[in-house]
Each structure stands twice: as C-alpha cells, then as structure tokens.
N, C-alpha and C positions, 0 to 999 in steps of 0.2 A: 504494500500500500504506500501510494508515495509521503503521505503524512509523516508517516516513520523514517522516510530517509530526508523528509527535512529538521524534526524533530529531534534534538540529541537524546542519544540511546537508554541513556538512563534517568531521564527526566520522570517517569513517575515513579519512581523507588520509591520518595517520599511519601506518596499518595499510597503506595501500597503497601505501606511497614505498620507497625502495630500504634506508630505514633502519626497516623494520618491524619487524626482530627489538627494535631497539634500545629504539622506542620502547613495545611492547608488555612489555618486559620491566621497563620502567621505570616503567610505571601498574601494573602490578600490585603492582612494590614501593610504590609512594606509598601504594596502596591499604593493604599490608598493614604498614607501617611510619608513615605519617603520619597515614592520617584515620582509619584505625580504631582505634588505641588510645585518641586525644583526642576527647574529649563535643564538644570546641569546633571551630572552625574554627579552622584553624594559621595563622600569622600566613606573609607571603610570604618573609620573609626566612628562616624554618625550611625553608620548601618547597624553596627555590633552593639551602637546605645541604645538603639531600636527595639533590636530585639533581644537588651537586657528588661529595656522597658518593659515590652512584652510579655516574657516568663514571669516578672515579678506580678504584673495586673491578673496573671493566669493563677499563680501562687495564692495572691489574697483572692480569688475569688474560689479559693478552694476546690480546679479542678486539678482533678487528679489523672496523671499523667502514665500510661500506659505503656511498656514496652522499655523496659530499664537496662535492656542491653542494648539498645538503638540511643538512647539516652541517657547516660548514666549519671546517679546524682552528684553533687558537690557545690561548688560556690556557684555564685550565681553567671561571675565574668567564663568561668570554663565553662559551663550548662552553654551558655550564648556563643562562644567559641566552637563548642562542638558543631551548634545545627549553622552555623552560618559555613565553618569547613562542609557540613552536608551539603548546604544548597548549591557549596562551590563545584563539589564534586560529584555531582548530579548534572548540573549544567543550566538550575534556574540563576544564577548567578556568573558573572562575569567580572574578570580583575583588569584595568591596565593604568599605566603610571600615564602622570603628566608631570614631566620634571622630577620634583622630590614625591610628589602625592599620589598617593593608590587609591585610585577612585574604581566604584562601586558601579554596576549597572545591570537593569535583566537581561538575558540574553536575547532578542529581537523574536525568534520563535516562541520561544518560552511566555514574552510578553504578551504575543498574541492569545495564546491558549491561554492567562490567567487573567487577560481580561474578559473574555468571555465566558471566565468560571468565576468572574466577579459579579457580571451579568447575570448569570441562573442562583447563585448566592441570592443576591438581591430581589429575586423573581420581578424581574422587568415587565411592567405591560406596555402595549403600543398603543398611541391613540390611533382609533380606523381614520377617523378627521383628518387628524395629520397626516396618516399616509397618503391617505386616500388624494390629498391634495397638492401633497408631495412629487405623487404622479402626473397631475394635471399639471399642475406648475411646469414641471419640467419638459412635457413636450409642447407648451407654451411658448417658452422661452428658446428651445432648438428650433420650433415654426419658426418663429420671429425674428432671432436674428442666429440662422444659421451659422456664417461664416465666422460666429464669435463662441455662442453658447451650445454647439453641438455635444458634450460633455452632458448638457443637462438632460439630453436625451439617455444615454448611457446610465446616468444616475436614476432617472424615471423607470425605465427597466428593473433598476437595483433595488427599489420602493418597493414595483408593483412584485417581486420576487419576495422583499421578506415580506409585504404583506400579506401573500398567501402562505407563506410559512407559517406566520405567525394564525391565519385563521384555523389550518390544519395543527396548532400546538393548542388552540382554545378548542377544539372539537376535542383531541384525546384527553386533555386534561379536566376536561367536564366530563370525561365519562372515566373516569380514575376519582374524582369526587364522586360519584354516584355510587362506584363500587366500595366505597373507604365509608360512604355512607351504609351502606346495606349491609357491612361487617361489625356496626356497631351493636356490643351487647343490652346496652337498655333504652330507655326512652330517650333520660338525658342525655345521654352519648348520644345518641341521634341527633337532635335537635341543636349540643355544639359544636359537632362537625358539618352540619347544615351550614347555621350562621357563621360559623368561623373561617372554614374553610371553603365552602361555593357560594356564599353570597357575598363574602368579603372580600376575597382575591377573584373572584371571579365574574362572575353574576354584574356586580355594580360597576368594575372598571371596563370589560371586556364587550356584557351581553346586554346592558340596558340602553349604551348611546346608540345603539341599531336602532331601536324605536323610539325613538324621538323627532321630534318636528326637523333638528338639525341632524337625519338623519346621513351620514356618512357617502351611502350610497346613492343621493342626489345626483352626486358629481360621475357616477358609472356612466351614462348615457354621453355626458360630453366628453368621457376618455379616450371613449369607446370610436366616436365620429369622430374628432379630432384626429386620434392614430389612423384611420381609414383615411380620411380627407389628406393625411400626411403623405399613404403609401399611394393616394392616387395623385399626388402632385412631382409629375418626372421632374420638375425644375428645383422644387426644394431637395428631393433625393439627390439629386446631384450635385447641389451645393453642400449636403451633410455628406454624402460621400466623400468629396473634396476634402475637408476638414479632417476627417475620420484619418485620411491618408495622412494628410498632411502633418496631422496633430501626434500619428504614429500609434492609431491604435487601431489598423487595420495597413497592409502590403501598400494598397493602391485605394486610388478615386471609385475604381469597380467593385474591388471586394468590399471596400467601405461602403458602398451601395446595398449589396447585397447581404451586409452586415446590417442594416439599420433597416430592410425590408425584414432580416428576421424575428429582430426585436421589437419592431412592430407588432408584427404580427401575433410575438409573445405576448406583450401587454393587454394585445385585444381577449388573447387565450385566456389570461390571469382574469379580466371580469367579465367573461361572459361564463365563467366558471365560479365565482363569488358566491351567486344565487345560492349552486348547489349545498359550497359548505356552509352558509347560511341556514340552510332548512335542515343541514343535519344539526347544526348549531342548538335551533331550536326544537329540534326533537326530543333530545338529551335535554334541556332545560323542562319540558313537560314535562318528561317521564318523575326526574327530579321532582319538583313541584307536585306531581301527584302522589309521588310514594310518601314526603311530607302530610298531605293533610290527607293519606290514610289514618299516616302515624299520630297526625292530630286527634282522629275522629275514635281510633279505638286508646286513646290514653289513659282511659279510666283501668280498664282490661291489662295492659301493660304496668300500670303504677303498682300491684300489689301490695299496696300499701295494707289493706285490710286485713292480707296474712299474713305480713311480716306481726300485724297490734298481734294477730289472735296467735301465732305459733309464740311468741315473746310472752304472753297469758300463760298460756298451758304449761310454757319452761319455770317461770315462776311457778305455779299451782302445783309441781311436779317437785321443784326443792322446799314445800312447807311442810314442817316437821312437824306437825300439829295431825291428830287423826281427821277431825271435823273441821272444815271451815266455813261458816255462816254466807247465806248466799241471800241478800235481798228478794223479795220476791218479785218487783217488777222483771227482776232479771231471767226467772223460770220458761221458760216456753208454755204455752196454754195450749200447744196442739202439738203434734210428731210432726220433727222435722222430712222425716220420709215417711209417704203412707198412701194407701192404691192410688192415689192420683197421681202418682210418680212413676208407677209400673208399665212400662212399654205396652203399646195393644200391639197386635202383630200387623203387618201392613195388608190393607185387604186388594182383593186379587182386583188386576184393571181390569174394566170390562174389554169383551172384543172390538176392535174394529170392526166399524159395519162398512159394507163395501159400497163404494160411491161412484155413479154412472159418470166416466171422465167425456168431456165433448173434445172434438177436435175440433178448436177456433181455427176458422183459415184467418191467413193475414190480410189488413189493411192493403191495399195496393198501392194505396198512397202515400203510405209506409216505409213499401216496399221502396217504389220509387225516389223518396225521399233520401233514403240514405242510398240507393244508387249515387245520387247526386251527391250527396256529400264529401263517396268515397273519392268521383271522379275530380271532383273540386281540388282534394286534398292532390291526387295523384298529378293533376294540371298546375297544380301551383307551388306543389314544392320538386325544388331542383336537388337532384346529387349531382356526384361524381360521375357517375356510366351516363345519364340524361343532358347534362352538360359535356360531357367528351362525345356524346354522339353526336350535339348540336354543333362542335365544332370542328367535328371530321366534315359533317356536311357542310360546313361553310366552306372550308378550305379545300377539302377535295385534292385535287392532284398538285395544288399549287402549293407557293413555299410559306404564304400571310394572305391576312384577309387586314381589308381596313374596316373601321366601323362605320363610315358615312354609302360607302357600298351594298351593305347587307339589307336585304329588302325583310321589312316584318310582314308575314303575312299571315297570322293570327296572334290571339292571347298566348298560344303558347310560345311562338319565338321572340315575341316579347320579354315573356317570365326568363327565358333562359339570355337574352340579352341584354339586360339590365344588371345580371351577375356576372359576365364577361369581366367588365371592369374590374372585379375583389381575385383577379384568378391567384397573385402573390399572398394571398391569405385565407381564402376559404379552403375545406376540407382538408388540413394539418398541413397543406402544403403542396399534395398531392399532385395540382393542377397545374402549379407552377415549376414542378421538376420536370415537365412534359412539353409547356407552352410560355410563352415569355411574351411580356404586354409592352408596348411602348406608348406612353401618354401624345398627343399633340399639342400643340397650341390654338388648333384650328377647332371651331366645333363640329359635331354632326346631329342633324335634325333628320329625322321621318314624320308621318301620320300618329307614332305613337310618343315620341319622348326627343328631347335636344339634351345634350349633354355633348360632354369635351370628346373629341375626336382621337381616334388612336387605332394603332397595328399592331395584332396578335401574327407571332411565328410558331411556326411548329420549332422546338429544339434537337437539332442533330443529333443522328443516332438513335433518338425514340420513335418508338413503335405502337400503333394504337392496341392498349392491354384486350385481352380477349375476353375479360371478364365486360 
C-alpha cells in the first residue's frame, strides 16, 4: 500500500504499545500546544518542558499509566526523556541544528496523519451551508474569471468530494447510534445515550439544518446548471484548460480540458446523488425516533420499580426474628388474589369457511388503454444509452460528424433524443463521451422545435457501434 512506503516504518509503535493512550494523548497536545502556535520550529529543550508538563498534569490527575516496561518509572526529567527518545525513534519527531541550536519538528508525514487524528479526536462536524456553498462559490469564480481563478474550480470538486464523504460518515454513524442505543440494558441507559449521544453530536448539528427554511440544498439546482452550462461552454473550457496547463496541474491546454470536463461532471455526480443519502439519512432518524417513544410509551413496564419496593418487603419480612408480626388490616386482601376468573378457557374451534361465489371482473378498457398510454409516454420520453447511440448512428450514418443546425426533427421523438445531444460529456457515467466527442459553436441553430447554440458531434476513432 503506498501509504506505508510514504509513512516511516515505525510510526505506530506508539499507538500500538501498552502505553497508547499515553502516548497519543501527548502528540496531540505537542501538536496543539507547541508547533502550532510557533511559525518556527521549537527548540528541544521547550519540547522536553512540554512534555514534562504533560506527565506531571497526567500524574495529578491520577491516571494511571500502563505498560512499565515501555515506560519505566523515576524522576520526572528521565520519564520525559525517555518518551520524547521514543517519538524520536519512531519517526513522529525530527532533530536538526541551526548553528548552536537543536531544534525540534514533526516529521511532515507524520504531521499529516496527526492532524487528522486530531480531527476525529475532536469529532468534527461540517456545516452542509458551508459546503454546500463552498461548491457554488467556487465554480462561480472559475466561470468568471477563468484565466485567474481556475484553482477554484479544482477546490469546488474538493468540497463537493468531502461533502459526500462526510454525508456517507452521518449515515453510518446514525446507524452505530441506533445500535449503541438498542444494546442499552435499562430504560435510563436508553434515554442517555438517546440525548447524549444522537441528538447531541448528531441529530442537532448534522440532521436538523436539512429542514429548515435555510435549507442547504437550495443551492443543489444552481450547482447542478451552473456545472452543465460550464461543460457546454467550449470557450470557457478552453480558457480553464489553458490555465490548468499552464498553472501545471495538468501536461497541456487538452488534457487540462478534458480534466475539468471530468470534474465537472463529478460535481454534477456528487448532487444529483445527495437526494439518495438524504432519505437514507432520514430513515435511520425515524427508525430512531420510533424505537424512543416505544421506549417512552411502555416505561411504566420497564421501570420495575414496584418489585424492586415488594422483593426489598419480603427481604426484610424474611430477616425479623420475631414469630408474629402485626399486619394492619386495610392491608389484608378481601378477595384471592388468583381465582377461576384467572383460569385459561380453552380457545374455541373457528368456524369453517363458507365458500364464496368468486366473479370474474373483466377490465375497464379505458383502463386498459390508459396505462397503455402511460407506458408508451414513459418509453417516448425517457432516453438511454442504446436509444440515444441508435439516434446517433442514424444521424451520422457513413459519415465522419453531423452538425446540429442540419439535423431535421421530424417528431416528438427526435426531438427528446436531440435536446440531450448537447450533455453527451456527462450523461450516463460517461459512456457516451468515450465513443463520441461534441464541439460547441459560436453560431446558433434553430428548427420548428427548439434554437439553441450550434455544434459538431464526431464519431471517435477506433470505436465501434457496441452491439448491445
């Protein structure tokens, strides 16, 4: 795995010795106490006050320290001597001089991986708002002014990526609350890892701003056209491809094209796939929700309150050393607690089914007809892959491109299948565009049915129309 051959080899000893807690609790603080406040690297002798600091805060707070041959006790400057030689010879720590002075620093890989286990330490939530806008913004500003802020496009991609991450970490992590809830052994345990742990870390920062007036996903629709309107604009792609090139995060002006057609594309992938983890989102919050106000509604049932009073009576009544003990008499029962009214009857026999004269309804015709129609509605107005490659074999035919102001509409349906010509670089995962290649014009084209911008579809060299 390449993580490991960029990783030094022995970086997680620490984490894996009998003194893990210790030592992970102790990089976290260096991180968030020594190197991140100073521009510079800390010098060693600040580091080792660090984490004499450290042991002593850990000392008065009386925990207790595990694994005495990984650590062995004594004064407090050796205790902090020894783990700071560990970190060195581990490789979360680095030495070099400047002059007379031996300064301190994490090792760059190292750094990366402890700040992202500073991250899940902290359990981070993401606002949706801010991503969500985060992605708009950015392929705002690569529209706009291409040849400067093409970069923002690249970072919009990088939003709309962890935002899906992150909806796909609040789906599994609601349903790990669910299950942490339905292992709980009594009522109360139930209802504080309810409020503590899903409505608190979860619930209120993750799943309640989705319904609200300033719902997040407003901004889906104009991501969504925006990135489309970008991937049908050949004159901006070519000035972000330019840039891409140029800027050195892509070979050339082409591949840089065909890099910012992908990530397009991605972005549009990322929400029009939202929806789905959405409604798993909130399935898992009902289920939740419902299993709560079962547990609400049988509480009396579960509290046992009444035989903890009555078995704590009879333990007492069972250590009085007295033969008789006086019993009030409101307290006597006036009737048997069990008595024939309690006694099962046996369950009486069903009667038979009596047999019932079934008619055969014929069907409505009109019905009938009815969803004929619907079926064929459906089948005329949604396009695939095989529908659309067979509408554009027939256009092209023996030749090498078709233009779009040539193409004559001569129904609803080469209509439907010509209005989605244009999305070829983005619809179905891609499919369409590893086969056929679209070039936008400046020119428009009009028919009887629709005007829109003008452009030449080619077939791509080498491919072959699939036989499916």
């Amino acid at each position: 795995m390449p993580l490991f051959d960029v990783l030094p080899p022995d970086l997680f000893k620490p984490l894996a010795a009998s003194t893990k807690r210790l030592y992970s609790d102790l990089l976290i603080d260096l991180l968030h106490r020594t190197f991140e406040p100073s521009a510079e690297a800390p010098r060693r002798v600040d580091v080792l006050r660090e984490i004499e600091a450290f042991l002593m805060r850990r000392d008065e707070a009386g925990e207790a320290e595990e694994g005495a041959d990984d650590l062995p006790p004594g004064r407090l400057e050796e205790r902090a001597r020894t783990v700071y030689d560990r970190l060195i010879e581990t490789g979360w720590l680095v030495e070099h001089r400047d002059r007379y002075l031996r300064l301190v620093d994490l090792d760059p890989e190292a750094a990366g991986l402890l700040h992202l286990l500073s991250r899940i330490e902290r359990g981070e939530t993401r606002s949706y708002g801010g991503a969500v806008l985060e992605v708009l913004s950015g392929l705002e500003g690569a529209a706009e002014h291409p040849d400067e802020r093409s970069e923002s496009l690249r970072n919009a991609l990088r939003s709309a990526d962890d935002f899906m991450a992150h909806m796909r970490t609040v789906a599994v992590t609601l349903r790990q609350a669910e299950e942490r809830i339905l292992r709980q052994p009594s009522l109360r345990a139930v209802f504080h890892q309810f409020f503590g742990d899903f409505v608190e870390r979860h619930l209120i920062r993750d799943y309640k701003t989705l319904h609200t007036k300033d719902n997040p996903f407003r901004f889906r629709t104009a991501i969504i056209r925006r990135a489309t309107e970008m991937i049908e604009n050949p004159a901006l792609l070519s000035s972000l491809g330019e840039a891409y090139g140029r800027e050195g995060r892509s070979p050339g002006a082409d591949e840089g094209e065909a890099e910012i057609r992908t990530e397009l594309s991605r972005i549009v992938q990322v929400f029009e796939a939202a929806e789905r983890h959405l409604e798993a989102i909130n399935a898992t919050v009902a289920r939740i929700e419902r299993r709560m106000v079962n547990a609400a509604r049988h509480m009396d049932r579960m509290s046992g309150g009444s035989t903890a009073e009555l078995a704590e009576a009879l333990r007492r009544l069972g250590a009085d050393t007295r033969g008789e003990v006086a019993v009030a008499p409101p307290i006597l029962p006036r009737f048997m607690p069990i008595g024939p009214v309690h006694i099962p009857s046996p369950r009486r026999d069903k009667p038979p089914v009596s047999a019932v004269l079934l008619r055969d309804v014929p069907l409505d015709p009109a019905a009938i007809l009815y969803a004929r129609a619907k079926d064929e509605y459906v089948r005329r107005t949604r396009v695939t892959a095989p529908v659309l490659t067979a509408y554009l074999e027939r256009l092209i035919g023996v030749r090498a491109e078709v233009r779009g102001r040539d193409v004559q509409l001569g129904s609803i349906d080469d209509f439907v299948a010509f209005q989605r010509l244009r999305e070829l670089p983005s619809i179905f995962g891609g499919t369409m565009a590893r086969r056929y290649e679209i070039e936008f014009l400046d020119a428009r084209c009009a028919n009887r049915w629709i005007v829109c911008q003008d452009f030449v579809i080619r077939r791509r060299m080498g491919t072959e129309l699939d036989a499916a």
